[in-house]
C-alpha positions as CSV (number, residue, x, y, z in Angstrom):
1,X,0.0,0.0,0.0
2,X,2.8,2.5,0.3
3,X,4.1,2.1,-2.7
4,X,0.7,2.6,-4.4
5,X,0.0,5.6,-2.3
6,X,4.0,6.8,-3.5
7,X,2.8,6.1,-7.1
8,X,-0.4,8.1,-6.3
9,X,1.3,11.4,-5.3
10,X,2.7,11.8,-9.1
11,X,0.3,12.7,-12.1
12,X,0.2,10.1,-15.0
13,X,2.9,11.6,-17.6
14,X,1.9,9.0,-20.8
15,X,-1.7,8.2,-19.9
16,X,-4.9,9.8,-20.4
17,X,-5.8,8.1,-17.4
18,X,-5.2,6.4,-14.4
19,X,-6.6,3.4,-12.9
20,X,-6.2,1.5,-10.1
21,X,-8.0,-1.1,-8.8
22,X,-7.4,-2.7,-5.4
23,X,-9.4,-6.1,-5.0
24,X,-9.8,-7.2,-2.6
25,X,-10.0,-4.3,-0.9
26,X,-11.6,-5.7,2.6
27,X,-8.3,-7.1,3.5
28,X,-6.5,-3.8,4.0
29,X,-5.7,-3.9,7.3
30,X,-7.0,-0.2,9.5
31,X,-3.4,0.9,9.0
32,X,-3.1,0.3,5.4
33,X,-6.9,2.2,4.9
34,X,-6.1,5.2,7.2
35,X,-3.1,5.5,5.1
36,X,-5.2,5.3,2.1
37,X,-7.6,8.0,2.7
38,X,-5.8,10.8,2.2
39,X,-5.7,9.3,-1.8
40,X,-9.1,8.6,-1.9
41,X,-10.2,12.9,0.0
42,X,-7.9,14.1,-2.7
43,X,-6.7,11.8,-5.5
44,X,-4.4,13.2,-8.0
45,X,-5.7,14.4,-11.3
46,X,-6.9,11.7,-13.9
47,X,-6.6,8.9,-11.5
48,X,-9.7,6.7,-10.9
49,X,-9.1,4.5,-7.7
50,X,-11.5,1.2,-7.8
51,X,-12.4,-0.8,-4.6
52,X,-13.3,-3.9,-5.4
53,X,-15.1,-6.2,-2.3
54,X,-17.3,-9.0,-1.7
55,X,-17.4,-7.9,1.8
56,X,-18.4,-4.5,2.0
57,X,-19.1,-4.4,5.9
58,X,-15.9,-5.2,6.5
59,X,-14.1,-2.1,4.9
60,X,-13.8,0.5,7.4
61,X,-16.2,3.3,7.7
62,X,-13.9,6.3,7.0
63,X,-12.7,4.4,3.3
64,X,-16.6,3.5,2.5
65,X,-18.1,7.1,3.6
66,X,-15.7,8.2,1.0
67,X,-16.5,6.1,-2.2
68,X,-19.3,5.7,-4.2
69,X,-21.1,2.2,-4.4
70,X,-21.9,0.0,-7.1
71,X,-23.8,-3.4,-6.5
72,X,-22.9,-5.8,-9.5
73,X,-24.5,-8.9,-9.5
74,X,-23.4,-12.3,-11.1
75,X,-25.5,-13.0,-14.4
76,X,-26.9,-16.6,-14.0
77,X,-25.6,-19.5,-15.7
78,X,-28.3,-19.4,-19.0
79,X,-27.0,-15.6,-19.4
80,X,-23.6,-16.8,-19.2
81,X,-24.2,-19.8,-21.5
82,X,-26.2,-17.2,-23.9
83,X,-22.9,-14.7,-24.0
84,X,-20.7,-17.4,-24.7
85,X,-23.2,-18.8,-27.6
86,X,-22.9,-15.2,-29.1
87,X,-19.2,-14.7,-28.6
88,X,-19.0,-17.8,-30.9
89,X,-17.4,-20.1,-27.6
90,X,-19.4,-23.3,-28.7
91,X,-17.5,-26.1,-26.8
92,X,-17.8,-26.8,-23.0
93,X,-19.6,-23.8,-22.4
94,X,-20.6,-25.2,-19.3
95,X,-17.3,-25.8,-18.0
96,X,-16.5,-22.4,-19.3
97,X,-19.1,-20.9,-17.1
98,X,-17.9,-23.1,-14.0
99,X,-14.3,-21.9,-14.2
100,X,-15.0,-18.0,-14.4
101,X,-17.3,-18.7,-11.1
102,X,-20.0,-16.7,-12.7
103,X,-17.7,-14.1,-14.9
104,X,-18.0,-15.7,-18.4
105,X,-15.3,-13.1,-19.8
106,X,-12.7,-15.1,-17.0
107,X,-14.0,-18.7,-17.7
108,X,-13.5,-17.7,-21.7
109,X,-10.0,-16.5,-20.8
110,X,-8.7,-19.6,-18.9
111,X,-10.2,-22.1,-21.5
112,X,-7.6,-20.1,-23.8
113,X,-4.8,-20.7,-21.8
């Protein structure tokens, strides 16, 4: 976490953008988070700073009170098999399905492998 929060303090030089993701971000421990809010009151222009948790109860209050929430939900398996039929991924769909645990975009990606 330091050196993210290091990288943090400099604006991108080459990219439009910025992003970073931490996932999962319920295992930062409180000293990792309370050094991580001072990125998240005042990130650095063009950075976008994604939480990703299963588990959002256990992030503490101060990082969640300063992030918006987004609730994605796992398709089920026949919209899963569906997106595979139309990404043209005929064989073992199923098994494709199985091994991205619910994210058919991972499951088509380690059947590539």
């Amino acid at each position: 976490m330091r050196n993210l929060i290091t990288k943090l303090t400099l604006k991108p030089q080459f990219e439009a953008y910025r992003v970073v993701v931490v996932n999962p971000a319920d295992k930062m421990n409180n000293a990792a988070a309370n050094a991580f809010l001072k990125c998240l009151e005042e990130p650095t222009e063009r950075t976008a700073i994604i939480l990703i948790t299963d588990r959002p109860a256990k992030l503490p209050a101060t990082i969640v009170s300063r992030c918006q929430s987004w609730l994605l939900l796992r398709p089920d398996k026949e919209s899963i098999l569906a997106w595979l039929k139309q990404q043209n991924i005929q064989d073992n769909r199923g098994r494709i399905a199985w091994l991205g645990a619910g994210c058919a975009i991972a499951g088509a990606r380690l059947c590539q492998q």
